[in-house]
C-alpha positions in Angstrom: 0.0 0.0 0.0 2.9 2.2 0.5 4.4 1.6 -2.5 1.3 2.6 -4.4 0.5 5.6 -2.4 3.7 6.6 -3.3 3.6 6.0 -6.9 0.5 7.9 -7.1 2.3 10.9 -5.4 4.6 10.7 -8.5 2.7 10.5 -11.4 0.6 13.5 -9.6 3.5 15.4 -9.0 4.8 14.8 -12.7 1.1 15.5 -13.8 0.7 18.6 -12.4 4.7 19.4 -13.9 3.0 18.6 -17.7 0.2 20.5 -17.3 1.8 23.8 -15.9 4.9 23.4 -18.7 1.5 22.9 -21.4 0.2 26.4 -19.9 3.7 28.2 -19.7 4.5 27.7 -23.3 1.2 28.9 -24.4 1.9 32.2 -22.7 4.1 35.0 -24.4 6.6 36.7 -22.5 5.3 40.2 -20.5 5.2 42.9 -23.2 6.1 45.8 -20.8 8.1 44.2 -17.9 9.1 47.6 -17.2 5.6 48.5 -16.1 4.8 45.1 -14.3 7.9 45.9 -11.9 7.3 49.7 -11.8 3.1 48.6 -10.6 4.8 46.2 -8.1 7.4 48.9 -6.8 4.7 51.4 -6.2 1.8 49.2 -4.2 4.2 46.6 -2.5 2.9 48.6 0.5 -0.8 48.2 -0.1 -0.5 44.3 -1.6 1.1 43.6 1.8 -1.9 45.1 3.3 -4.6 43.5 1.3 -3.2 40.2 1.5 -2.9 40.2 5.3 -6.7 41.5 5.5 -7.9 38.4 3.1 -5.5 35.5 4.4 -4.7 36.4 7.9 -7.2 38.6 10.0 -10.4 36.9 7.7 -8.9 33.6 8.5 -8.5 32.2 12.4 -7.5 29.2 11.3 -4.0 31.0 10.2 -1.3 31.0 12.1 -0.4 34.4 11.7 -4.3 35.5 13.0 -3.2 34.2 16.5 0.3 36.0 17.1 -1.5 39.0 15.3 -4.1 38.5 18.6 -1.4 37.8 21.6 0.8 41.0 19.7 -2.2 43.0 20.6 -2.2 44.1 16.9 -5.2 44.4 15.2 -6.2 45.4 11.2 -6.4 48.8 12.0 -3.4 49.1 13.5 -1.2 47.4 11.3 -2.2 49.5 8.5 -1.3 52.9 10.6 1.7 51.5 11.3 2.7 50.6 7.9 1.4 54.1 6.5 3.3 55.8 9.3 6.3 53.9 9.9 6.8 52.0 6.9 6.6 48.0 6.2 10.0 47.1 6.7 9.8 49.2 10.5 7.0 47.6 11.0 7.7 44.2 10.7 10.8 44.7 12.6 8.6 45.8 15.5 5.8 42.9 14.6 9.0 40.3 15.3 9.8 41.6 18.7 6.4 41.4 19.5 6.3 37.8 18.4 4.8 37.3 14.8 7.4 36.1 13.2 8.0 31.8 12.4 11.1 30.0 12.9 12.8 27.5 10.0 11.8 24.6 12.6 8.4 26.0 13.5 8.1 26.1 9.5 8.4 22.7 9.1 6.6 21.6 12.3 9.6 20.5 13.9 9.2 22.7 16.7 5.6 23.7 18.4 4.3 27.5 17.7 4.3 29.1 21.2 4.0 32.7 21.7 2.8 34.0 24.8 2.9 30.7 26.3 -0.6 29.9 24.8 0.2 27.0 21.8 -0.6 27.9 18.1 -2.1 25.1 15.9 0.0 25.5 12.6 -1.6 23.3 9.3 1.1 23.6 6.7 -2.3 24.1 4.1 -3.1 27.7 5.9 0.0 29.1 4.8 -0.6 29.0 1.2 -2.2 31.5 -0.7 -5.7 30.4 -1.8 -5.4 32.6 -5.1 -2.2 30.6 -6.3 -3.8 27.8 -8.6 -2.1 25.6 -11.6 1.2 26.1 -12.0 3.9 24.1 -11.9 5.4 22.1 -8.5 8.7 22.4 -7.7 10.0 20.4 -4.4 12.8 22.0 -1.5 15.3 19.5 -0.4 15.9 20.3 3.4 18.7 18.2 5.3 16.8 18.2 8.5 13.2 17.5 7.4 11.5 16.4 4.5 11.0 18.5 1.4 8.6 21.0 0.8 5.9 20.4 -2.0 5.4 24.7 -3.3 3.0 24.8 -6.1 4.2 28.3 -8.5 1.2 29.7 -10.5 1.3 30.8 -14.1 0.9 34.5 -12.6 4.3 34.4 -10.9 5.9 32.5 -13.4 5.0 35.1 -16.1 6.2 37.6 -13.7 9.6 36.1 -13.6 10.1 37.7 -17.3 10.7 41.0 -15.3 14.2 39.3 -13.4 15.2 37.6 -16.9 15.0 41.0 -19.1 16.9 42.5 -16.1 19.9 40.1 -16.0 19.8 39.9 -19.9 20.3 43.5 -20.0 22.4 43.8 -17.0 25.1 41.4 -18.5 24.8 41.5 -22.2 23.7 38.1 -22.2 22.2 38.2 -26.1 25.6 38.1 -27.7 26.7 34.5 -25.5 26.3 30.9 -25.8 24.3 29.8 -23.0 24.4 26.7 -21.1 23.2 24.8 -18.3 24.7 23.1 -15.8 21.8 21.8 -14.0 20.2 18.7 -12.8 17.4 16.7 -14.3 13.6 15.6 -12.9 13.1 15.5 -9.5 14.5 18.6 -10.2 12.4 21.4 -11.6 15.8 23.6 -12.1 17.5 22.9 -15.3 14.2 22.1 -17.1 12.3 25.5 -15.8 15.5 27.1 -17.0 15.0 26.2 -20.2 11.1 26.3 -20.5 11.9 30.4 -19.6 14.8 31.1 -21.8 12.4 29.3 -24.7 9.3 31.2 -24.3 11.7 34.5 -24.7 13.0 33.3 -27.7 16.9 32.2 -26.6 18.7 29.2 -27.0 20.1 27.2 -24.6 23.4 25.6 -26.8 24.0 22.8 -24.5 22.5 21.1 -20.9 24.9 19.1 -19.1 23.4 17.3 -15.9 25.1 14.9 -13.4 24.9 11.3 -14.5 23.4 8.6 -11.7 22.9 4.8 -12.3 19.9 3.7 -14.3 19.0 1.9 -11.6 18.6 5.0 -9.6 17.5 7.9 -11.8 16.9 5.9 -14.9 12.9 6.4 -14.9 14.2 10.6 -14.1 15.6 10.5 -17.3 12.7 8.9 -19.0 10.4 11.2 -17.5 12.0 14.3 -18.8 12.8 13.1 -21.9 9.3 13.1 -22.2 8.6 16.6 -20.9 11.5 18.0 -23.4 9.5 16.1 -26.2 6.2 17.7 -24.9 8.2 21.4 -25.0 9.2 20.4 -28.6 5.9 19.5 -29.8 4.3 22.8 -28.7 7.5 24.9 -30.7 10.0 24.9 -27.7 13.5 25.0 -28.5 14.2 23.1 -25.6 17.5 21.0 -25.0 17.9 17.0 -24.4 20.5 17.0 -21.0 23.7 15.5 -21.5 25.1 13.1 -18.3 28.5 13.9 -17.4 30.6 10.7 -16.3 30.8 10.0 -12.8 32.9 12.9 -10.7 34.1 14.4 -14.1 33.2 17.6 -15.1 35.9 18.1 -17.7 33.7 17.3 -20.6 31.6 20.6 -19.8 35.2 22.5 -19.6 36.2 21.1 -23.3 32.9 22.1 -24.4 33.0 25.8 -23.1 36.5 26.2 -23.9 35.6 25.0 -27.3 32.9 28.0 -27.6 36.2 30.5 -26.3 37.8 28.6 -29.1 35.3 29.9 -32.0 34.5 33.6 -30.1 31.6 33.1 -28.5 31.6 33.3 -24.8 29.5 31.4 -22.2 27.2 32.2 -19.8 26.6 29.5 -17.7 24.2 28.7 -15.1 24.8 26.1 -12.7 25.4 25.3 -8.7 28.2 26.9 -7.0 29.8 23.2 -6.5 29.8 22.1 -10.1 31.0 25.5 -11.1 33.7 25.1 -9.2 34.5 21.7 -10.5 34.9 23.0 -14.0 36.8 25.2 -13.3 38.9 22.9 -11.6 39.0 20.5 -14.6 39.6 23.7 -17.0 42.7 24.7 -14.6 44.3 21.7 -14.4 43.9 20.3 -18.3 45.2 23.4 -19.3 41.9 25.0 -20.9 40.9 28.7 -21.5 37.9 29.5 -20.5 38.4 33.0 -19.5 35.8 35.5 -20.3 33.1 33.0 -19.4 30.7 34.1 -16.9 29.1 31.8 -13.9 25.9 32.6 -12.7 25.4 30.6 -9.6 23.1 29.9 -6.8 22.0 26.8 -4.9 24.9 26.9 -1.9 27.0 29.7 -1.0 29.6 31.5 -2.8 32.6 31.0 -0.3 35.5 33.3 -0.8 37.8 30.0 -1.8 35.2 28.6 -4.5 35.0 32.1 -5.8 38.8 32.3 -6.2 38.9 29.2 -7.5 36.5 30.1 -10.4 38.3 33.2 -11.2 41.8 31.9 -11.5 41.1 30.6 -14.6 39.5 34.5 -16.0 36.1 33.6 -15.5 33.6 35.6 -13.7 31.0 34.3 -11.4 27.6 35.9 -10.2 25.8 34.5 -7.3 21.9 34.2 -7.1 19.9 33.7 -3.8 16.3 31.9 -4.0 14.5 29.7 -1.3 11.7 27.3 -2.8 9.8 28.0 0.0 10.2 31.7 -0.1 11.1 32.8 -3.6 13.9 34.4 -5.6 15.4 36.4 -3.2 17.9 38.7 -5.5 20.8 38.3 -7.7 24.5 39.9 -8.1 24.4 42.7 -10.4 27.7 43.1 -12.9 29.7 45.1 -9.8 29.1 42.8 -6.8 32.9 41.1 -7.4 33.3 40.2 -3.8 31.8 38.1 -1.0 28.4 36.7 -1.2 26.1 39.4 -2.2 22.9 40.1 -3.9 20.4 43.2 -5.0 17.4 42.3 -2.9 14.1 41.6 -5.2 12.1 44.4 -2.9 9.2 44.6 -5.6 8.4 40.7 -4.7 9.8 40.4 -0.9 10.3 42.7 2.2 13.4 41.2 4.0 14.3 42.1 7.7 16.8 41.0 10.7 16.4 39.5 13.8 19.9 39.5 15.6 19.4 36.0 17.7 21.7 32.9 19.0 22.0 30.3 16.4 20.9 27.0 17.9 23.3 24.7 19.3 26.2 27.1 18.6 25.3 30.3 20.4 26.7 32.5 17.5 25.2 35.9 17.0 23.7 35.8 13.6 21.4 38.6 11.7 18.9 35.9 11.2 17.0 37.2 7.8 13.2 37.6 8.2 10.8 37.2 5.0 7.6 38.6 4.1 5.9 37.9 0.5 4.6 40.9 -1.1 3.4 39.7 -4.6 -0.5 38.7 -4.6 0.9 35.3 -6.6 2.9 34.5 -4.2 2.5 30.8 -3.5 2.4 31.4 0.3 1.9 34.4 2.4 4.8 34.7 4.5 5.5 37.4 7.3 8.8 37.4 8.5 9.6 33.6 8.0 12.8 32.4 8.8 15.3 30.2 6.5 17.9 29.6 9.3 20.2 32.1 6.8 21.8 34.9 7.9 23.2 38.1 5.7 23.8 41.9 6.4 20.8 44.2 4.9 22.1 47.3 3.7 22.0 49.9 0.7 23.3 49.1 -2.6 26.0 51.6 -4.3 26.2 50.5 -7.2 24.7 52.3 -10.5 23.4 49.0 -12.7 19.8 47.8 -14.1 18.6 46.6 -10.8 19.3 49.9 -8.7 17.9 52.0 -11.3 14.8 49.3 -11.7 14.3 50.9 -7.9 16.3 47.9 -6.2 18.5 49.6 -3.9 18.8 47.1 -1.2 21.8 44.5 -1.1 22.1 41.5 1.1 25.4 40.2 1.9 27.5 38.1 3.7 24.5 35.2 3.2 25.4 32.0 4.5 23.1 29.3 6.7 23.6 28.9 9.7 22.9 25.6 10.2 25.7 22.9 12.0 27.2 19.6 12.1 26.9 18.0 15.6 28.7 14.5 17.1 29.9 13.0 20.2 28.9 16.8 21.9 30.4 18.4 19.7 29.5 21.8 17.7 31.0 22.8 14.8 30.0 26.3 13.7 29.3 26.1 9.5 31.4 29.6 9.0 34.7 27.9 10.3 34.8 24.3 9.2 33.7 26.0 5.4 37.0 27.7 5.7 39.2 25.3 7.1 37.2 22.6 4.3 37.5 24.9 1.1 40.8 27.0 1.6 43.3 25.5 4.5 43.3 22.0 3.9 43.8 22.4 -0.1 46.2 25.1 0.6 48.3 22.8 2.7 47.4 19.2 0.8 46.5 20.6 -2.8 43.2 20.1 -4.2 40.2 22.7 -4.3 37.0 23.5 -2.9 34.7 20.1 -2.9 37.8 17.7 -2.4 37.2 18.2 1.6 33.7 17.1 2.9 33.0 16.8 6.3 29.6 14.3 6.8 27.5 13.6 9.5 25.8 10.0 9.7 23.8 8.4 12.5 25.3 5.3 13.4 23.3 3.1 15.8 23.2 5.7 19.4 25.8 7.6 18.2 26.5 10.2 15.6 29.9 10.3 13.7 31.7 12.7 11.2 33.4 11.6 8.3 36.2 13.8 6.5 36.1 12.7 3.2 39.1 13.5 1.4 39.2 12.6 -2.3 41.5 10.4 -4.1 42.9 12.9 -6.1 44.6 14.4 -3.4 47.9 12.9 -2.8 48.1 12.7 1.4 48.1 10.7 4.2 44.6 10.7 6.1 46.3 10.8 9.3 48.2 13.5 8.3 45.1 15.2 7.3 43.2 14.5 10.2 45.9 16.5 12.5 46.1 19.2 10.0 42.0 19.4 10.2 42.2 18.9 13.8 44.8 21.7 14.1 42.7 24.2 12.5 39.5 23.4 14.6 42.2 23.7 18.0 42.7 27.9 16.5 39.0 28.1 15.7 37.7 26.8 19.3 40.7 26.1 21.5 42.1 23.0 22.8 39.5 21.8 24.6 36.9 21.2 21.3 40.1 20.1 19.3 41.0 17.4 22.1 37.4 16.0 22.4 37.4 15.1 18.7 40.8 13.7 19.0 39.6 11.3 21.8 36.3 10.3 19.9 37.9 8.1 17.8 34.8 6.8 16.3 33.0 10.6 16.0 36.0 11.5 13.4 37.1 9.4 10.9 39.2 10.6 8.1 38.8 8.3 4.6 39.9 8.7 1.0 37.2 8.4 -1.1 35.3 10.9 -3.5 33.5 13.5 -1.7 29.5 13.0 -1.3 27.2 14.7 -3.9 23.8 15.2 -3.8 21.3 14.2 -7.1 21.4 17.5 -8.3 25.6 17.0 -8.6 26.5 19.5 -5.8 29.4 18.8 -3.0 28.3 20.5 0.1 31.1 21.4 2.4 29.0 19.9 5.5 26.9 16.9 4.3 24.5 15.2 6.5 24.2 11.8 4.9 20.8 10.3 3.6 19.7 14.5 2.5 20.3 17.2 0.9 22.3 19.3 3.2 20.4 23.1 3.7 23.8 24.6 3.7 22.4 27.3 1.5 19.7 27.3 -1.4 18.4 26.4 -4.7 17.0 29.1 -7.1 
């Protein structure tokens, strides 16, 4: 029985995908995006408004209707504070006052108490009862399941506004675009394509991480059959091409090819397998300089950045949270760190300054409220477990003068690895993972993995190190230990020392997940929230 319950949750979820694709492609792009985003720039204000009066305060069911109550905050008052005060004021003030959800309470992992009174929270009264059709895209959380969020034809259609802006922004017409993206589960690479189609681009060339037929041969099959249903109804779309098992070299021969004959790249992939063609392209000797990266899905570290631009490549970081939305993107003068221009038209982002769990860091926890009526939840100042510093953008580029004038940097999750009571804070093991350890054994950033697993009462974590670095695993495991011993002290550094079974150091290839990304801290058996897909 639950092996047919859970084919039938497939070839509904894959239904619903055919249909939404069939309804995309029979829409034109926006003819005046401009206008779309100007309308949304100018009443982000009053959508807030109106979608709090129909899906909160008309609603006790709704989470959000309760804290609203124990916040002593009622319609009325909301909207003079917005009017007086403005939203993103407001908000910060409704957070101290309690409405506001954490990643855990989200997801149900935790129970909703504010006030000490208990607030029943039904994932179904978060969504927006306007959003209908669409297509389903899926989150892949590492401590929970994933996320079913169901993306209307309204919002899709409005995503032409973010395309025309990036196109412009970076010249894109005059490059040879590509993909490297994964296939079904995985909404990503196709809805990439089904996008650039409908505006009338090509995508040259889709490369996808190859798994076993065993594993992922009926997600091949299945979209196959989508790209043949996009082809029927006059979609240019592209058939994916597997790469061999931990080898991204073929996808650096093909773009250095494209240098070759004079036209460029633009490529849009994770940040991990970015970084892995570059990798190949550095060490076979290849020129792929002038090729530009636009990535998302993890975060852009200062040592996979690096990496990417040694070889004259630039790389462009994007921010989205299925759950949330596309948050913003890196305009063509964000050249350091981890930062994006904020979507404001679609999303009103604030900070709560709290401990992180387990670790007791101080982190600007980022807060998110939808603002587009299409929204496929209404959101109001949802947490991620990601932290980043809000601030104004200086820069002089198609976002800020499309009235996008907040950045977000410095974005990184905050979630952590934890064994034998022990806390590793994500910031530090990243740098000690991406930049000591290959500065001191060789390799690059996603040859160093450190992996949680549960075995039997006891958690343990696994350095993987991969075969193509040429060192000893003890010595490696003192060098890591070393590092954590300047991070923490001696104390944290001697208590992993002594766990012999918490930290084992092996020599095998790092683990990826089905979409092809290495994640610097893995927890094995899901896909690691260590940042975000877009």
């Amino acid at each position: 029985m639950e092996g047919e319950d859970y084919l039938i949750r497939e070839a509904s979820y894959y239904g619903n995908m055919a249909r939404g694709m069939f309804r995309l492609l029979r829409h034109h792009p926006m003819t005046d995006r401009s206008e779309a985003l100007r309308d949304q720039m100018a009443n982000r204000e009053s959508r807030f408004l109106e979608n709090a009066r129909t899906m909160v305060f008309a609603n006790p069911r709704n989470p959000y209707h309760s804290m609203f109550r124990l916040a002593g905050c009622e319609w009325k008052d909301l909207g003079e504070s917005v009017t007086k005060r403005g939203l993103e004021s407001t908000l910060e003030q409704l957070a101290r006052e309690g409405v506001f959800l954490t990643h855990d309470e989200f997801k149900g992992k935790t129970p909703l108490v504010r006030s000490g009174r208990h607030i029943e929270l039904a994932p179904e009264t978060l969504l927006n009862p306007r959003n209908r059709g669409g297509m389903e895209t899926m989150s892949g959380g590492s401590r929970s399941l994933g996320t079913k969020t169901r993306k209307s034809l309204e919002l899709q259609l409005y995503r032409d506004v973010y395309d025309q802006l990036l196109t412009r922004e970076f010249d894109l017409e005059r490059r040879t675009r590509i993909l490297v993206l994964p296939i079904l589960p995985s909404s990503v690479g196709l809805g990439n394509s089904i996008r650039r189609a409908r505006a009338g681009e090509r995508i040259d060339k889709w490369f996808s991480v190859r798994g076993t037929l065993r594993d992922s041969g009926h997600y091949r099959a299945l979209t196959n059959a989508l790209v043949v249903l996009g082809r029927s109804m006059g979609a240019s779309l592209p058939w994916p091409t597997y790469l061999p098992p931990n080898d991204f070299l073929p996808a650096a021969r093909w773009i250095a090819g494209r240098k070759r004959e004079g036209r460029p790249c633009a490529v849009r992939s994770y940040v991990s397998p970015a970084v892995r063609i570059a990798d190949a392209a550095r060490s076979a000797g290849l020129d792929i300089s002038g090729t530009l990266f636009f990535v998302a899905g993890e975060a852009l570290t200062e040592a996979k950045r690096a990496t990417i631009e040694e070889t004259g490549a630039e790389v462009y970081p994007g921010y989205g949270i299925t759950e949330v939305g596309s948050v913003g993107v890196a305009c063509r003068q964000m050249r350091q760190g981890n930062c994006v221009h904020l979507f404001s038209d679609q999303l009103a982002v604030v900070n709560r300054v709290r401990r992180a769990p387990l670790s007791g860091e101080q982190v600007n926890s980022l807060l998110f409220t939808n603002l587009l009526p299409s929204a496929p939840r209404f959101l109001i100042n949802a947490e991620m477990d990601d932290s980043g510093v809000i601030e104004p953008a200086v820069c002089d580029c198609e976002y800020s003068r499309a009235g996008m004038t907040m950045q977000i940097r410095n974005i990184f999750s905050y979630g952590k690895l934890t064994g034998q009571g022990v806390t590793l804070f994500g910031t530090d093991v990243v740098r000690i993972l991406e930049a000591a350890l290959p500065r001191r054994f060789g390799g690059a950033p996603g040859d160093y993995q450190l992996v949680e697993r549960e075995a039997g009462r006891q958690t343990e974590l696994i350095l993987r190190v991969s075969p193509r670095v040429a060192a000893a695993t003890d010595d490696v495991r003192e060098a890591f230990l070393n590092e954590v011993r300047g991070c923490y002290g001696g104390t944290l550094a001697a208590r992993l020392w002594n766990h012999s079974a918490g930290l084992t150091v092996v020599s095998a290839e790092p683990v990826t997940t089905r979409s092809g990304k290495v994640l610097p801290l893995h927890i094995l058996g899901a896909e690691a929230r260590h940042a975000h897909a877009s």
